[in-house]
N, C-alpha and C positions, 0 to 999 in steps of 0.2 A: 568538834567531836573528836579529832584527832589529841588535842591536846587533854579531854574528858576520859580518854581512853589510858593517855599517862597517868592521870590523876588517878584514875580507879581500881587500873589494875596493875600498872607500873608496867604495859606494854605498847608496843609499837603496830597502831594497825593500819597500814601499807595501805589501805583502800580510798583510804579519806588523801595519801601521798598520789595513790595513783591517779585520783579523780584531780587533783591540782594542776598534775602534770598533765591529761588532757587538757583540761582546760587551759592551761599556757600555750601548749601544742597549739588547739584553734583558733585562740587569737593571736597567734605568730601567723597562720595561712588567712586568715583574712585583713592580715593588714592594721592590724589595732596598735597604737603607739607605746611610746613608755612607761606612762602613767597608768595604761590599764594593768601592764605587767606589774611596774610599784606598787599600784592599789591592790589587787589582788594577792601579790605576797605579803606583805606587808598585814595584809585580815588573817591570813593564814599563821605569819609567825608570830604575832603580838600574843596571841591566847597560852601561845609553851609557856610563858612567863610564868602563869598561872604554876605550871608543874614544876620549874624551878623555885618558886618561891615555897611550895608546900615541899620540896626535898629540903629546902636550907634554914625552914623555920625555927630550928632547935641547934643551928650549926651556926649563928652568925658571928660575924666579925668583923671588925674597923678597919682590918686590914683591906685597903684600896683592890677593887676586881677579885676579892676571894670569891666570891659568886663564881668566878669561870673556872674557878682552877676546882670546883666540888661539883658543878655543873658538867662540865665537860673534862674529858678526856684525852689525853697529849694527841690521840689518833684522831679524834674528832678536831680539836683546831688545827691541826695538818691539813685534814681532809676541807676545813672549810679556807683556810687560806689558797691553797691550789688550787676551791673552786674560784674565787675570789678573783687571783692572779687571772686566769683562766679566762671568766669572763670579761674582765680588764683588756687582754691581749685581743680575745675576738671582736670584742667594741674600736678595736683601734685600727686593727688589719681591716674592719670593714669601712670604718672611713678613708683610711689611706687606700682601699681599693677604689670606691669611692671616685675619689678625687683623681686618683691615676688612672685606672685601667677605664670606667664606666666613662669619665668625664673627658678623657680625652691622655695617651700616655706621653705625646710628645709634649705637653704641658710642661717648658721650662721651669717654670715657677708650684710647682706640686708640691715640692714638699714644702715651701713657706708657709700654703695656703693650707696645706695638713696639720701643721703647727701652728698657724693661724684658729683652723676650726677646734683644733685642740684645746690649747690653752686660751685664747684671746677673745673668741666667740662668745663664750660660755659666761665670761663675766664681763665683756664690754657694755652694756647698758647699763651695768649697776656700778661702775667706775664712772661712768660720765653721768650718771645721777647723783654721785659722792661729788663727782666737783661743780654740778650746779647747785647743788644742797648747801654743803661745807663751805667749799670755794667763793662762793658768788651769792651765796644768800636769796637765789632764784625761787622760791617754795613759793606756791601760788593755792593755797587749800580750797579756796573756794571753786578754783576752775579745774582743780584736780577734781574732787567731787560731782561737778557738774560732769565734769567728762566722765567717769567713773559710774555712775550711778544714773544717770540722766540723761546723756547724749551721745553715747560713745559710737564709735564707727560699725562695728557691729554687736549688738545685744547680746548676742546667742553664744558670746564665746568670752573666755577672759579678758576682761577690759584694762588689767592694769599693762601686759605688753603691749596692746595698742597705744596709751596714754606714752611710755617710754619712746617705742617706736617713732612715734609723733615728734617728742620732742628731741628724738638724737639725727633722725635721718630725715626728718622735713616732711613735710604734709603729702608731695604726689608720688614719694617711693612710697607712703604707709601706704596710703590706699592703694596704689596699685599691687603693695602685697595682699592686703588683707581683701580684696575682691578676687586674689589668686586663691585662696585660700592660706595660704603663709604665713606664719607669725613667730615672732623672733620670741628665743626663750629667755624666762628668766622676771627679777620683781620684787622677790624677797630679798631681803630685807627695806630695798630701798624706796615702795612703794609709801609705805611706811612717813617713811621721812620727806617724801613728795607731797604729803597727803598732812601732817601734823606740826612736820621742821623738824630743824636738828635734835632738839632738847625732849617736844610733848611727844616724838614718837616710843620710846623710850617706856614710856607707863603703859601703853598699849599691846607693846611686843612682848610685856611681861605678861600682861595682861590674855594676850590670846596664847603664848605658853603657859600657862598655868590652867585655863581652859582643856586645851590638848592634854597637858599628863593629869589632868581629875579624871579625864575620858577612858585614857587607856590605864590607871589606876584601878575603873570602875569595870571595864573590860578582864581585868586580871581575878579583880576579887567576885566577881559577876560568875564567871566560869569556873572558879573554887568553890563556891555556893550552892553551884548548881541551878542561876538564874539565867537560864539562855536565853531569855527575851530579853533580856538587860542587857547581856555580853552582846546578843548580834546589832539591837538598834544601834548601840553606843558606835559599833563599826562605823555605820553610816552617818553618825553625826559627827566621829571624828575623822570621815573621810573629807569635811568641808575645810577641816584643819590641814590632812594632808596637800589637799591643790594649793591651799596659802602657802605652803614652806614650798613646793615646787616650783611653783609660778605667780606666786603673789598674788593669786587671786582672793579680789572682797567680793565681788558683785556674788557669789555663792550664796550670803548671805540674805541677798533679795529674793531669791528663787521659792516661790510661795510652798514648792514640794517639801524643802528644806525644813522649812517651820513644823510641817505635817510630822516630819521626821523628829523631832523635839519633842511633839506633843506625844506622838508613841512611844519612845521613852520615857517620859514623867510619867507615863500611864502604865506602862510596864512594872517601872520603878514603884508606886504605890500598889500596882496589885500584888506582884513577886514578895512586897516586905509586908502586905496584911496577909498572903496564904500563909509566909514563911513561921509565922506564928501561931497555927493553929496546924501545923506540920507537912504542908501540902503546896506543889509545885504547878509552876502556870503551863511549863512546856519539861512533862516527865520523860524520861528521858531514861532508860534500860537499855545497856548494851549486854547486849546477847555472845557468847562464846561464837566463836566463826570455826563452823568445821575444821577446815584445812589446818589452822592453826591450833586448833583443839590438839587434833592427829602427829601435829609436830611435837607440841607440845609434851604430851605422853608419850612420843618415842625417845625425845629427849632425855627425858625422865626416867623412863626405862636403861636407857645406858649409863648413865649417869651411875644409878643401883648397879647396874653390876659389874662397872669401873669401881668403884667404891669397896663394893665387894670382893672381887679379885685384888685390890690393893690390900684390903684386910686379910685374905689369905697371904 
């Protein structure tokens, strides 16, 4: 709705910002992880697409990122690089707090282990999956699968960290993480090559990228159309994409809710393109002038005239 609101009237309505930011706000106090914040921005800012795409329709060009420089404005990527840096910096001082002050500050060894969870944490399983993969010709598909789909330590959660976990740190640290609740992050890309080898994985990753940008393609043009049963399912079925690039997760695709979610899309998709032909929409959709902003609006307007005016005398 926010991004329907550019598209319609070429204005900015704060309500649909403010309610995101509540809602970040609550699940920052209750404790909710990373992926709920990703997932949720991430629904949020994929649909602007839509309203940059309907500004540049008639402006394009081969020139490499001209979209940013007619999209945005030298203040606008200022403002989001600062926010950027910003977030950057508070993600780091809260680890190295973290680790210093929460975990203990006479900790000799603190900052190795900061620059440890830094850099080395974050891609150690998928380096020593590259050199059982590449190196050592280890790929075992069948028992990947079976562990994957069929046996895994716990159901109810990502099963490709578990499968990694397994095989980098040995059978009684996994379990005794993963009945901690624990689990190490990380998957993509190498679950992949765990799961098909070095070569067959390759047609696959094209495969579920190609998947993913139909989605958020169908997402962009959905919300230009005016098909918001189309644009919001399409969310949830390419939020099954998002957990793969986070976490490598496949087993999402077992989840019988999931399919549910498929089906009300295809079903969406045929009703929205047989109304849209006889001129009629599945979820109508009328934005209404907002008081307060109405009032701005016209006083704006008001000075404006007689800035104008006093410049003409």
């Amino acid at each position: 709705m926010f991004a329907a609101e550019r598209l319609r009237n070429q204005r900015t309505d704060f309500r649909y910002l403010g309610l995101l930011g509540l809602l970040l706000l609550y699940m920052f106090l209750t404790g909710n992880r990373f992926s709920a914040f990703f997932s949720f921005s991430s629904f949020f800012i994929i649909p602007l697409a839509a309203s940059i795409a309907a500004d540049l329709r008639d402006r394009r060009s081969n020139v490499p990122f001209y979209w940013v420089v007619c999209a945005f404005k030298k203040r606008d990527l200022i403002i989001l690089g600062a926010a950027c840096t910003l977030i950057a910096t508070i993600m780091a001082i809260a680890i190295f707090n973290n680790l210093v002050n929460v975990r203990g500050s006479e900790d000799p060894e603190a900052l190795s282990r900061f620059l440890e969870r830094l850099l080395i944490q974050p891609s150690e399983l998928g380096w020593i999956s590259y050199e059982r993969v590449f190196n050592f010709g280890q790929w075992q598909p069948a028992r990947v699968y079976d562990f994957l789909f069929q046996m895994p330590l716990d159901a109810g959660r990502n099963t490709t960290p578990q499968y990694l976990m397994l095989e980098t740190i040995g059978e009684p640290r996994t379990y005794e993480h993963i009945a901690g609740g624990f689990q190490f992050a990380g998957g993509f890309p190498e679950i992949f090559f765990e799961l098909f080898g070095p070569i067959y994985a390759w047609p696959f990753m094209f495969g579920g990228g190609y998947i993913a940008a139909s989605l958020t393609a169908l997402i962009i043009k959905s919300a230009i159309r005016g098909r918001y049963a189309s644009a919001f399912l399409s969310l949830y079925v390419l939020y099954g994409f998002f957990v793969m690039y986070i976490g490598g997760m496949l087993n999402f695709a077992t989840t019988p809710t999931y399919w549910l979610k498929i089906a009300a899309l295809l079903l969406a998709l045929l009703m929205e393109a047989g109304l849209a032909r006889i001129g009629l929409t599945l979820i109508p959709w009328a934005l209404v002038p907002i008081p307060f902003y109405s009032r701005l609006s016209a006083i704006s307007e008001s000075l404006k005239s007689k800035f104008r005016a006093k410049a003409a005398q």
